[in-house]
ZAKE-973442 format. One record per atom (N, C-alpha, C): residue number from 1; x, y negated, z; residue in three letters. Coordinates in nm, 4 decimals, padded with zeros to 6 digits. Atoms other than C-alpha are relative to their C-alpha. Layout:
N
NUM,X,Y,Z,ala
...
END
This chain:
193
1,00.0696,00.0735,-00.1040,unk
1,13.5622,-03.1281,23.9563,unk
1,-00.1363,-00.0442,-00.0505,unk
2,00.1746,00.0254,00.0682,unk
2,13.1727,-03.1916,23.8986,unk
2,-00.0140,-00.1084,00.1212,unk
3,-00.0073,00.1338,-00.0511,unk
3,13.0563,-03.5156,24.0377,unk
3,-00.1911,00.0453,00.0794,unk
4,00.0911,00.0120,-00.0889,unk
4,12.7755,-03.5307,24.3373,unk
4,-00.1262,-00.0848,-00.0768,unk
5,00.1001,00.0524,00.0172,unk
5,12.4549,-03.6940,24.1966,unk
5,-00.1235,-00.0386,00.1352,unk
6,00.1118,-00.0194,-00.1012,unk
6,12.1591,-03.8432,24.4155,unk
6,-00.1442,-00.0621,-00.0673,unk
7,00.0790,00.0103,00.0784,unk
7,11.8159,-03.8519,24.2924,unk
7,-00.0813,-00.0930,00.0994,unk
8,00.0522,00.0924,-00.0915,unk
8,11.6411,-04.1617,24.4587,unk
8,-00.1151,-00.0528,-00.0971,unk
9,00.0960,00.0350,00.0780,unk
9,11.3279,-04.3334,24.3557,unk
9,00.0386,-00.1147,-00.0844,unk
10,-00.0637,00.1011,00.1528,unk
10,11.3237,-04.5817,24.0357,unk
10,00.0452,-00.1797,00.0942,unk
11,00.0058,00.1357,-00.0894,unk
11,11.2835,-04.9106,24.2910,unk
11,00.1142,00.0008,00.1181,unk
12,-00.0812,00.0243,-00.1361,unk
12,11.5495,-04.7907,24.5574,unk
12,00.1202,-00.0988,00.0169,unk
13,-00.1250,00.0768,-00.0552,unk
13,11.7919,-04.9849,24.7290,unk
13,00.1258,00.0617,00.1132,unk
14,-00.0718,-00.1048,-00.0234,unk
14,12.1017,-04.8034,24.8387,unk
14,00.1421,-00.1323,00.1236,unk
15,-00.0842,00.0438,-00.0554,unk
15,12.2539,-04.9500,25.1824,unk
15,00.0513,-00.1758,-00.0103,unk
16,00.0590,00.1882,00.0110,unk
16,12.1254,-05.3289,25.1253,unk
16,00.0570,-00.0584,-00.1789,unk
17,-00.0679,00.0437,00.1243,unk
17,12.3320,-05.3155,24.7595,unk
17,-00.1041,00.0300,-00.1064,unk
18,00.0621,-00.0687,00.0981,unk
18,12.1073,-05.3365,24.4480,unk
18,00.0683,00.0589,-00.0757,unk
19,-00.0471,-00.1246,00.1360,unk
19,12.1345,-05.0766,24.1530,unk
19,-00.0574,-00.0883,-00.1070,unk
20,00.0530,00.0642,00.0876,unk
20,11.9596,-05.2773,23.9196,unk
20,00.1196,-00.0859,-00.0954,unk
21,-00.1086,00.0985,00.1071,unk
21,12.2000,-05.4085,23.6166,unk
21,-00.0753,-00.1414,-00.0426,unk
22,00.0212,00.1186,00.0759,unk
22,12.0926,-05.7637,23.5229,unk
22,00.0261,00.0221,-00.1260,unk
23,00.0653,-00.0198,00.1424,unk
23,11.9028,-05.7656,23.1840,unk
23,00.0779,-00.1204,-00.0733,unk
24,-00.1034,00.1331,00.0624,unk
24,12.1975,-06.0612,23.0548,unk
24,-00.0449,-00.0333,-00.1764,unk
25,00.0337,-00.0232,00.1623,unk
25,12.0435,-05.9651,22.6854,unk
25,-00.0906,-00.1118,00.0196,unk
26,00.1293,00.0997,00.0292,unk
26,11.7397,-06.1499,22.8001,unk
26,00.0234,-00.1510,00.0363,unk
27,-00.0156,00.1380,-00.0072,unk
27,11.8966,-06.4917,22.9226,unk
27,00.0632,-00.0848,-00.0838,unk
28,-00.0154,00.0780,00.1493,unk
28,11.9393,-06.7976,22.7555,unk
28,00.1221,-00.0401,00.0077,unk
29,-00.1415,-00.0139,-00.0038,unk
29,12.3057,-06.8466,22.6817,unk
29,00.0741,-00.1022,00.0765,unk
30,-00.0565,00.0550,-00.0901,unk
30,12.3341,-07.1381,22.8801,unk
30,00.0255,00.0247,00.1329,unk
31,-00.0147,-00.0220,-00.1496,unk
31,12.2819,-06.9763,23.1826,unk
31,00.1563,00.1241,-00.0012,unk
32,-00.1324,-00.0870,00.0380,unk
32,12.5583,-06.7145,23.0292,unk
32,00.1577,-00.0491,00.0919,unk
33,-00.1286,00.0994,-00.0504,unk
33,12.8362,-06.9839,23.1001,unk
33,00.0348,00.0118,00.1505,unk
34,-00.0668,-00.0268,-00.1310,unk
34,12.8812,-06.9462,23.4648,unk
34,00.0199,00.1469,00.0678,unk
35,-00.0747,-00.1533,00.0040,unk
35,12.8859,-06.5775,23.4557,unk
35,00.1436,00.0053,-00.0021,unk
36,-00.1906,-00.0396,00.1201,unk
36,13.2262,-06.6123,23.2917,unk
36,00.0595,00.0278,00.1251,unk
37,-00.0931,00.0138,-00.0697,unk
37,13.3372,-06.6536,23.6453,unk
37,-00.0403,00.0696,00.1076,unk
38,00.0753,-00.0886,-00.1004,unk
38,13.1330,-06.3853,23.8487,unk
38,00.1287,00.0280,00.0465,unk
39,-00.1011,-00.0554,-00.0971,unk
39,13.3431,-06.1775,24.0589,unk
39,-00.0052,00.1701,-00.0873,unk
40,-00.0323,-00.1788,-00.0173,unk
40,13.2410,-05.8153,23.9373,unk
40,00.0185,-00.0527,-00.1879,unk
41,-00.0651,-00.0062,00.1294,unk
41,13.4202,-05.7768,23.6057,unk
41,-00.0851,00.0049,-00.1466,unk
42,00.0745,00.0069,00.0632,unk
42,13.1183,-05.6574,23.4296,unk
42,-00.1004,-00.1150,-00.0873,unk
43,00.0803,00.1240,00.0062,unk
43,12.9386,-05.9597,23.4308,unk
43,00.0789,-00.1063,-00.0968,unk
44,-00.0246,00.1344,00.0611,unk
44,13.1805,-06.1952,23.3088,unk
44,00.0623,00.0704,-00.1396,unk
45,-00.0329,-00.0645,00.1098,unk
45,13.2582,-05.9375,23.0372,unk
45,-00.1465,-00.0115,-00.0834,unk
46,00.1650,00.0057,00.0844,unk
46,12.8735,-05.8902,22.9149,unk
46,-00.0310,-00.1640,-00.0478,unk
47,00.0265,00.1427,00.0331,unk
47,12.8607,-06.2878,22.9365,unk
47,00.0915,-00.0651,-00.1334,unk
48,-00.0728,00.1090,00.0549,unk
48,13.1399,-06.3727,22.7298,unk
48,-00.0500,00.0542,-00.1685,unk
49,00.0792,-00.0865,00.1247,unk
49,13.0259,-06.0773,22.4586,unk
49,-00.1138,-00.0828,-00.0446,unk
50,00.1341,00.0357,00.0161,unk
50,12.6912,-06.1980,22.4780,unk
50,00.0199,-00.1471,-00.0668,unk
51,-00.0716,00.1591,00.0395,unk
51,12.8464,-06.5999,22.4237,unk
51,00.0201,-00.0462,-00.1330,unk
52,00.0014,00.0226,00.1104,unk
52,12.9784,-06.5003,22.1323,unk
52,-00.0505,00.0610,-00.1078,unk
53,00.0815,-00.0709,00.0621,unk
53,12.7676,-06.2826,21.9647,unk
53,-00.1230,-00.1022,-00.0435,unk
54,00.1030,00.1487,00.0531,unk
54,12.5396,-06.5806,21.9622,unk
54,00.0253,-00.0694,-00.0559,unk
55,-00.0967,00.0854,00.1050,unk
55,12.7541,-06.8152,21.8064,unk
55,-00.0763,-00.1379,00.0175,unk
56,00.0528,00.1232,-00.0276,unk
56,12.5512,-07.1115,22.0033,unk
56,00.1497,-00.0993,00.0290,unk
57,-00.1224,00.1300,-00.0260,unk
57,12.8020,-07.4119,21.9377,unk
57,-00.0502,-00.0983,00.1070,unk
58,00.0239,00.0264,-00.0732,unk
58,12.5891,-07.5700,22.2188,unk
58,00.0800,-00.0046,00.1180,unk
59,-00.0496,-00.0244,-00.1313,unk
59,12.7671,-07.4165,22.4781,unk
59,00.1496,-00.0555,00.0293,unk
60,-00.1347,00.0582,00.0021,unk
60,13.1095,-07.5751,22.3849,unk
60,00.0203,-00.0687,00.0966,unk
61,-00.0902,00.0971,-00.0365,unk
61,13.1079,-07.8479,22.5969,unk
61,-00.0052,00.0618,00.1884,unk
62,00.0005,-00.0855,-00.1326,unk
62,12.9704,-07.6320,22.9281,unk
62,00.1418,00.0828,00.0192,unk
63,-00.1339,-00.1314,00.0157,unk
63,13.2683,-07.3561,22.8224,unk
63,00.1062,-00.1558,00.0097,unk
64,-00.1198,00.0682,-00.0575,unk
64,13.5351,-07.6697,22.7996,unk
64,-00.0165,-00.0424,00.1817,unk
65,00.0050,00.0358,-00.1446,unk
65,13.4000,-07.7725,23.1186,unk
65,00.0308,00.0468,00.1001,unk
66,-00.0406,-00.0971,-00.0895,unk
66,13.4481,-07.4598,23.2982,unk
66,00.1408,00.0093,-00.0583,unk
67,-00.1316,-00.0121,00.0596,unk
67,13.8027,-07.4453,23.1270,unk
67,00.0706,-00.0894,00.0584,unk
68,-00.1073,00.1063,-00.0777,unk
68,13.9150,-07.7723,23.3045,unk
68,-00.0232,-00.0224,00.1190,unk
69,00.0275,00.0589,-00.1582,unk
69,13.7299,-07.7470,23.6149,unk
69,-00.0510,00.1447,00.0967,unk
70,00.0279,-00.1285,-00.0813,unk
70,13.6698,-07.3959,23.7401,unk
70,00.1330,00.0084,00.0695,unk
71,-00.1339,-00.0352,-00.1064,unk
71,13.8186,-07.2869,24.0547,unk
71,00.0361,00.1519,-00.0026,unk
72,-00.0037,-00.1532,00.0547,unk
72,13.8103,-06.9297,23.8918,unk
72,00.0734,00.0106,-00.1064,unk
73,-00.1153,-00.0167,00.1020,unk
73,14.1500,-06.8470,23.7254,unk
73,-00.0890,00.0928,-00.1289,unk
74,00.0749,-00.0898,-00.0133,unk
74,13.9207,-06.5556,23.5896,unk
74,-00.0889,-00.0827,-00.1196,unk
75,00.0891,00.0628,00.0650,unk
75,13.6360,-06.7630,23.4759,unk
75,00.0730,-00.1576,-00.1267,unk
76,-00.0624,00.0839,00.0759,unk
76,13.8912,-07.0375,23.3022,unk
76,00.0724,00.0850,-00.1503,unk
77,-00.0392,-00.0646,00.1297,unk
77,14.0433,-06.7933,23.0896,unk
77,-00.1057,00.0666,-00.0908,unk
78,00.1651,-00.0144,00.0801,unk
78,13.6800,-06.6509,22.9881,unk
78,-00.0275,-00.0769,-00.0896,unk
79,00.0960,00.1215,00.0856,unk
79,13.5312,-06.9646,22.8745,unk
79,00.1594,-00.0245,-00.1068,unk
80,-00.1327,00.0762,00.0860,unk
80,13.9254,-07.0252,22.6949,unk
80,00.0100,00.0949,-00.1463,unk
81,00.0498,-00.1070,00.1237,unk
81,13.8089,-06.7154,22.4869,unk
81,-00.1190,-00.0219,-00.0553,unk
82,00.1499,00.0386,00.0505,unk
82,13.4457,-06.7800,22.4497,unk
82,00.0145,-00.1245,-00.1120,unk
83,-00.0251,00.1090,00.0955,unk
83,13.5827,-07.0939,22.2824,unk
83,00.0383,00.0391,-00.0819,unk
84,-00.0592,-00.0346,00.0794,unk
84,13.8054,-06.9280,22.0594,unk
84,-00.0833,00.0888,-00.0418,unk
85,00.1466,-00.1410,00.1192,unk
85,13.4981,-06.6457,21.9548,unk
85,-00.0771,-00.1164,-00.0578,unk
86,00.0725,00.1391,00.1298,unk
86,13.3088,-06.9811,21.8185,unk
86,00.1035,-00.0789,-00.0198,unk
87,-00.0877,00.0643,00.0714,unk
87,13.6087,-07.1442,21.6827,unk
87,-00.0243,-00.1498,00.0288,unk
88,00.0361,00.1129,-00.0106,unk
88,13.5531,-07.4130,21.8883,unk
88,00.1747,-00.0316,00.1092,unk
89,-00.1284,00.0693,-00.1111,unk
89,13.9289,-07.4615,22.0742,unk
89,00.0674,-00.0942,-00.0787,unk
90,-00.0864,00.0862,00.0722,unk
90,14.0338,-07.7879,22.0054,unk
90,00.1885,-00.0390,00.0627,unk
91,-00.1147,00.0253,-00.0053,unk
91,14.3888,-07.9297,21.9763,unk
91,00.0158,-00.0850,00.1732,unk
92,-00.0322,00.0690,-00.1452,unk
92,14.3377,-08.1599,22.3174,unk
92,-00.0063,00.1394,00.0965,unk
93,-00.0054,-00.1243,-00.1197,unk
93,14.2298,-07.8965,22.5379,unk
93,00.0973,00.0913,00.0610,unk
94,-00.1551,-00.0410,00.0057,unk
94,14.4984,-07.6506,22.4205,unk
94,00.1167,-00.0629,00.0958,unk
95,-00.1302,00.0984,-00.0236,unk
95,14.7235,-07.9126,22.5413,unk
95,00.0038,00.0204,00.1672,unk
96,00.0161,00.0507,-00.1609,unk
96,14.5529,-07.9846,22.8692,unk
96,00.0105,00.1364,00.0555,unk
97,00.0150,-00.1385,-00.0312,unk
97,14.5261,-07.5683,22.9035,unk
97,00.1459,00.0105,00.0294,unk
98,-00.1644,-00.0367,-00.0110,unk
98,14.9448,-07.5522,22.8494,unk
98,00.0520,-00.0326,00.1495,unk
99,-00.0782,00.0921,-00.1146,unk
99,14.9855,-07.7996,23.1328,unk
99,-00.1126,00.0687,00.1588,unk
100,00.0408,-00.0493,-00.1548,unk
100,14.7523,-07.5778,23.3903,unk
100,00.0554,00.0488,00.0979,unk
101,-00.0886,-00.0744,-00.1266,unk
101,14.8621,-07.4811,23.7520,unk
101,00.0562,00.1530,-00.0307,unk
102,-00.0185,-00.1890,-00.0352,unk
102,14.7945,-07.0998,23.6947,unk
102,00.1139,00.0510,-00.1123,unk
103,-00.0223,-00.0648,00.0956,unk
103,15.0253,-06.9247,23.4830,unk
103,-00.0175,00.1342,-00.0996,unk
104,00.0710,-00.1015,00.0681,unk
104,14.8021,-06.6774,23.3844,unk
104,-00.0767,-00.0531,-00.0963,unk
105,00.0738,00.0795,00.0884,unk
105,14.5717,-06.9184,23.2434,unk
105,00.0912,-00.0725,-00.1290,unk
106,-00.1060,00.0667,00.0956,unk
106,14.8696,-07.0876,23.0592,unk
106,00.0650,00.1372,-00.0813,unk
107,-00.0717,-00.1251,00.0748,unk
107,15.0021,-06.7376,22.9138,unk
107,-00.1210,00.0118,-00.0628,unk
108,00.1272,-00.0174,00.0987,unk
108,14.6619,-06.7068,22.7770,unk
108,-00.0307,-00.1072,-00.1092,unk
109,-00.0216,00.1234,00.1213,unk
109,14.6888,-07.0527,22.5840,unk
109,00.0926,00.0195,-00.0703,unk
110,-00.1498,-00.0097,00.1181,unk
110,15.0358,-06.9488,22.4609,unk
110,-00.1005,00.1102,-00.0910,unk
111,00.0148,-00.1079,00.1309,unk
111,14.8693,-06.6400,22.2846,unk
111,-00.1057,-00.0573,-00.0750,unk
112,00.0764,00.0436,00.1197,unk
112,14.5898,-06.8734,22.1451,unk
112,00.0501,-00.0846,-00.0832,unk
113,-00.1074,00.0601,00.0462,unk
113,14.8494,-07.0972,22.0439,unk
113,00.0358,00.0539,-00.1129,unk
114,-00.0635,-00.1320,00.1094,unk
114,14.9952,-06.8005,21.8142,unk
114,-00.0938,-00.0490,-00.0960,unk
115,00.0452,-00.0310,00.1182,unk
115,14.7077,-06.8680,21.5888,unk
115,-00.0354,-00.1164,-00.0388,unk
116,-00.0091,00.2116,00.0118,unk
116,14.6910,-07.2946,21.5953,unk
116,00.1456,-00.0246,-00.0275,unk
117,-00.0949,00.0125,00.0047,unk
117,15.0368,-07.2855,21.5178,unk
117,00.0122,-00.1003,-00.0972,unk
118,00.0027,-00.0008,00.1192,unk
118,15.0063,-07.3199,21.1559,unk
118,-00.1091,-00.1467,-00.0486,unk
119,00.0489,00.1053,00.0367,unk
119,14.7644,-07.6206,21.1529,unk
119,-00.0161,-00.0683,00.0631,unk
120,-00.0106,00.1220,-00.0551,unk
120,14.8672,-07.7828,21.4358,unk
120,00.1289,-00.0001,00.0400,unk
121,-00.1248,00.0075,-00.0395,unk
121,15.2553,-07.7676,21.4507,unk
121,00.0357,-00.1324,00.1369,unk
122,-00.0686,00.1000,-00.1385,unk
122,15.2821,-08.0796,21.7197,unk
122,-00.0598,00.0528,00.1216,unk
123,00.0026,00.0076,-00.1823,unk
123,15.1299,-07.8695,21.9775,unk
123,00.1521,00.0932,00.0437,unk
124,-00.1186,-00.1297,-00.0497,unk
124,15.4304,-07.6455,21.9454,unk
124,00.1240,-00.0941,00.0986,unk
125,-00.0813,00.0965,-00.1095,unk
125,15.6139,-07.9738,22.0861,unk
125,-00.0326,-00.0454,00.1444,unk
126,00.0544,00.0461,-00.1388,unk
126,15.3960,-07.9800,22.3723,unk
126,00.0719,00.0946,00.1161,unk
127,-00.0313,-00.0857,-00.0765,unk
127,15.5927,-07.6843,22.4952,unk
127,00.1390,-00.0304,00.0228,unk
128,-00.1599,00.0279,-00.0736,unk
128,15.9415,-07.8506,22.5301,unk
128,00.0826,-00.0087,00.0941,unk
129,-00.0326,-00.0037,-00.1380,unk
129,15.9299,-07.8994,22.8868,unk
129,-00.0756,00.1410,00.0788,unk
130,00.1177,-00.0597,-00.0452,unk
130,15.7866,-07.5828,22.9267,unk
130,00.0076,00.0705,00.1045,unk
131,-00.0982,-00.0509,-00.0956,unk
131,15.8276,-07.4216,23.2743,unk
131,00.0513,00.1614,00.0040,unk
132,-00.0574,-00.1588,-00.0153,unk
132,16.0304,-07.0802,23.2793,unk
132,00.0109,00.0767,00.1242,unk
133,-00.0412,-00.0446,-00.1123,unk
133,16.0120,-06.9555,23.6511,unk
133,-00.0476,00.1357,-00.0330,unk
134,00.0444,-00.1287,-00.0170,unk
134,15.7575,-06.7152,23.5849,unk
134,00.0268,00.0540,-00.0912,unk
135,-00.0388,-00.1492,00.0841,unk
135,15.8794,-06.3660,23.4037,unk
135,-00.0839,-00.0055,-00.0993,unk
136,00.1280,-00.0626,00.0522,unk
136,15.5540,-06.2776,23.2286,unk
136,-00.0528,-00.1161,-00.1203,unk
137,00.0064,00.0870,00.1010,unk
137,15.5310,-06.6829,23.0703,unk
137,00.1145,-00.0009,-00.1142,unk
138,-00.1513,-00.0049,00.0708,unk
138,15.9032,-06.6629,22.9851,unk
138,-00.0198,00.0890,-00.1345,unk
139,00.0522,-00.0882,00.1050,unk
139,15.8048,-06.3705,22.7578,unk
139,-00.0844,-00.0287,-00.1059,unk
140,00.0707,00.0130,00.0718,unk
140,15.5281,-06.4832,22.6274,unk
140,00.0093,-00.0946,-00.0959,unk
141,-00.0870,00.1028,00.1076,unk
141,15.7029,-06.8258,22.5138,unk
141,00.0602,00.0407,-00.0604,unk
142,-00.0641,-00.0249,00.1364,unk
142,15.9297,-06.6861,22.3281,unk
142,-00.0624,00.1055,-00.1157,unk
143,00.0556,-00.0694,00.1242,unk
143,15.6924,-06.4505,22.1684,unk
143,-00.1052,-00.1112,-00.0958,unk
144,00.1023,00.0990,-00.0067,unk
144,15.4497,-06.7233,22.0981,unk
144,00.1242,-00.1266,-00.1106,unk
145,-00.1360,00.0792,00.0429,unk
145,15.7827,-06.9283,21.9623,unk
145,00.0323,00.0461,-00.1352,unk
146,00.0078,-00.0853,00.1335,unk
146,15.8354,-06.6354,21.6937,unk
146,-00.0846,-00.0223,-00.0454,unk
147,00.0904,-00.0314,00.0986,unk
147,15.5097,-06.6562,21.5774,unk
147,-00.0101,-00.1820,-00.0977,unk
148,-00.0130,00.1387,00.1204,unk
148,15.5834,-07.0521,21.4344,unk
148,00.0201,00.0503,-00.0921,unk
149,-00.0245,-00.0058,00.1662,unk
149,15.5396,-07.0510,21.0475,unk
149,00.1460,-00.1031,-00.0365,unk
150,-00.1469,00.1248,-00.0049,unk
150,15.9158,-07.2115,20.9370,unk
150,00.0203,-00.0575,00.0907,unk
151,-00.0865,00.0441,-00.1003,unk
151,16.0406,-07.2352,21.2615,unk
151,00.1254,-00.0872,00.0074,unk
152,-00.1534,00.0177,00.0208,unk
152,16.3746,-07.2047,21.1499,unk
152,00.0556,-00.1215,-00.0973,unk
153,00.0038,00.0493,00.0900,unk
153,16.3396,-07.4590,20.8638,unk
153,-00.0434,-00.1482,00.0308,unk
154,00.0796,00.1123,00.0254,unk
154,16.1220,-07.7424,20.9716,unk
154,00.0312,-00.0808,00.1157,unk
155,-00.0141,00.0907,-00.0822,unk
155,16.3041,-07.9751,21.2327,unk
155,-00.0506,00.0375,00.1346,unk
156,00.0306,-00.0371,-00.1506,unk
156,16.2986,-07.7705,21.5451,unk
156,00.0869,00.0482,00.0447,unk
157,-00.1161,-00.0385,-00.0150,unk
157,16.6432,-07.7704,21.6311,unk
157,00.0253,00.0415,00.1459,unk
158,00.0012,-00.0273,-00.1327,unk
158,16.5722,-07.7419,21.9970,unk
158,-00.0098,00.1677,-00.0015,unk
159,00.0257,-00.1374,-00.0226,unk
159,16.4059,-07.4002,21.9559,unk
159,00.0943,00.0680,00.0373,unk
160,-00.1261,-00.0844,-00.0530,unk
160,16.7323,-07.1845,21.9119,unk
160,00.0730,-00.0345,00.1464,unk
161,-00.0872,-00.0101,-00.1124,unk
161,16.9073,-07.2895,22.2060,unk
161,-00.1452,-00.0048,00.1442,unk
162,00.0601,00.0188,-00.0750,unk
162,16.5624,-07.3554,22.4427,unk
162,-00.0236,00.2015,-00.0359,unk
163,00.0186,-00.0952,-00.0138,unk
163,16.4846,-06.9808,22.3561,unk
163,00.1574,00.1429,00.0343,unk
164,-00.1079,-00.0681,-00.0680,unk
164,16.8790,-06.8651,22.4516,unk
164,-00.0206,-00.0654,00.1565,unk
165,00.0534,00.0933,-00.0751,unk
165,16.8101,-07.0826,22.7345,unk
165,-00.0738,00.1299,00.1185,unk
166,00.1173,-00.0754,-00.1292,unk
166,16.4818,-06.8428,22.9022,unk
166,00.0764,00.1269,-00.0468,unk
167,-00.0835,-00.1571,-00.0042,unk
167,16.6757,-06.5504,22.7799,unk
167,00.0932,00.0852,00.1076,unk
168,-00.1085,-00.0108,-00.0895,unk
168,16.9445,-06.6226,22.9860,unk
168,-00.0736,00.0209,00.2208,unk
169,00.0091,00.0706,-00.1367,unk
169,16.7162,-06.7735,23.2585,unk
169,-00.0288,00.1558,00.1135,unk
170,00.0554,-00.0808,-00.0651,unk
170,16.5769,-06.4428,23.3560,unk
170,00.0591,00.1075,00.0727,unk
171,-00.0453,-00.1185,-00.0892,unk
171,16.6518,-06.0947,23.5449,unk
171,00.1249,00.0296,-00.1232,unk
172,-00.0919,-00.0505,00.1412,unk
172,16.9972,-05.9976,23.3188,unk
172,-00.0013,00.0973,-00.0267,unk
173,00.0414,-00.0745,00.0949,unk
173,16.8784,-05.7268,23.2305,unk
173,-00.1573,00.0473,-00.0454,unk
174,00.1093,00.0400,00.0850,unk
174,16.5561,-05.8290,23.1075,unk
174,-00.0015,00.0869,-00.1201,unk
175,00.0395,-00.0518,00.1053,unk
175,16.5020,-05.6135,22.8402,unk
175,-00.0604,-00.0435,-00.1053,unk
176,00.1514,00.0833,00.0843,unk
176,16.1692,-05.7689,22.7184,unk
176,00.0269,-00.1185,-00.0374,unk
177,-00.0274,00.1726,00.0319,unk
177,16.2904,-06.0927,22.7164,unk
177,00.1147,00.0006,-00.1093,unk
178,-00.0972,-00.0226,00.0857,unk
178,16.6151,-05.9784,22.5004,unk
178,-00.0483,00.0323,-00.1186,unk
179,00.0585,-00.0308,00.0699,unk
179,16.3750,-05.8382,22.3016,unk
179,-00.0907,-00.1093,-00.1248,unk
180,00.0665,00.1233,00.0256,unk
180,16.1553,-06.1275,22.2374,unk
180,00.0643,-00.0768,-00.0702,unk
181,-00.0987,00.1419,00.0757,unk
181,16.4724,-06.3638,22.1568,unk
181,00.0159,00.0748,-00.0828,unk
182,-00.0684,-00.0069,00.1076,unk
182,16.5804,-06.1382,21.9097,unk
182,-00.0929,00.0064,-00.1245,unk
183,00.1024,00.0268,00.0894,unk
183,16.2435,-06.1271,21.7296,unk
183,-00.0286,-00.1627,-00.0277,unk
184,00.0060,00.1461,-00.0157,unk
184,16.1875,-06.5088,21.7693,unk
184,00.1352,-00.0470,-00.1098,unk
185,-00.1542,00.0992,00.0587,unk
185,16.6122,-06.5526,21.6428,unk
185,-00.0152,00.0474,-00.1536,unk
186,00.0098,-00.0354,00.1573,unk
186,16.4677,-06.3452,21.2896,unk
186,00.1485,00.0285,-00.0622,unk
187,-00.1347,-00.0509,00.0622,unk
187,16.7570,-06.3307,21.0530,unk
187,00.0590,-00.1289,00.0013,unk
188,-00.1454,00.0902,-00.0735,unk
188,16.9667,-06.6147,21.2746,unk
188,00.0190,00.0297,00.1521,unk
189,-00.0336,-00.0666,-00.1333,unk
189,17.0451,-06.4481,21.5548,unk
189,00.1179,-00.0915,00.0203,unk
190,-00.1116,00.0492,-00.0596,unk
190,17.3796,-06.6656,21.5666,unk
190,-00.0557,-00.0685,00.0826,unk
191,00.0329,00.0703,-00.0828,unk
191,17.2031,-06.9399,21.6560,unk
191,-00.0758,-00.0385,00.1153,unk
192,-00.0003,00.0280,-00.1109,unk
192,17.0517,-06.8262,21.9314,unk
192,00.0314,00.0312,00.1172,unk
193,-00.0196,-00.0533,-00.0810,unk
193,17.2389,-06.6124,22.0881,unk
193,00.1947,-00.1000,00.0254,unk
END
């Protein structure tokens, strides 16, 4: 299949839509920040690149801002990365991120979670009440659960049975989720199955 081409002049405008890519290289990174939450995919991809490629710690408190107050599931999880490319996600946020409506946005805190584990073990208690309806979080908690350093060791007696618990809670034959607990149960599978 060979693809149709149309050769139009350098200035045209094609059916009221511009062609013109926005030059994003040339703006100043604050204006970057509300990209995160464009609509066309490109954009809030070039913005977040661009975000952290700069490594302006400036923009932290704009990026938390859009993180607790965008009405763009989209643009919340952006800026929840942009934070984490400047190593700027703190322990509150995290917290306030776990406890968001969306659970897309909250499956995206569990996997930054995975790597705050280790030097902030009390947020792993923030997840005790954590809700299991949706499939896709269920999963991700208990993968996110495995990745605790001395889980099994360090006064988290809840774990084993809260991760038989979403195992159970789900489709029974969950696969993924069977999967998950048995990586998470390591070499004690008694206790959580």
């Amino acid at each position: 299949r060979g693809r149709i081409w149309r050769i139009v002049p350098k200035d045209h405008i094609t059916a009221g839509r511009e062609r013109t890519s926005p030059q994003l290289s040339e703006v100043a990174p604050a204006a970057l920040v509300p990209l995160l939450a464009h609509r066309n995919a490109w954009h809030r991809e070039a913005a977040a690149r661009l975000i952290h490629e700069s490594g302006d710690r400036s923009l932290v408190g704009a990026l938390e801002t859009m993180v607790a107050k965008s009405d763009s599931r989209l643009g919340r999880i952006h800026a929840l990365w942009a934070l984490e490319g400047l190593q700027s996600v703190s322990r509150d946020l995290l917290k306030r991120v776990l406890a968001d409506s969306d659970p897309r946005v909250v499956g995206q805190a569990l996997v930054l979670l995975e790597s705050h584990l280790a030097s902030a073990p009390e947020l792993f208690r923030a997840l005790d009440s954590f809700p299991d309806e949706d499939q896709r979080l269920r999963f991700q908690y208990i993968m996110t659960s495995s990745g605790k350093p001395g889980w099994r060791q360090d006064g988290f007696p809840f774990l084993p049975t809260r991760l038989a618990t979403l195992a159970r809670h789900g489709p029974p034959f969950d696969r993924w989720a069977r999967l998950a607990t048995a990586n998470a149960a390591g070499a004690q599978p008694t206790r959580v199955l």
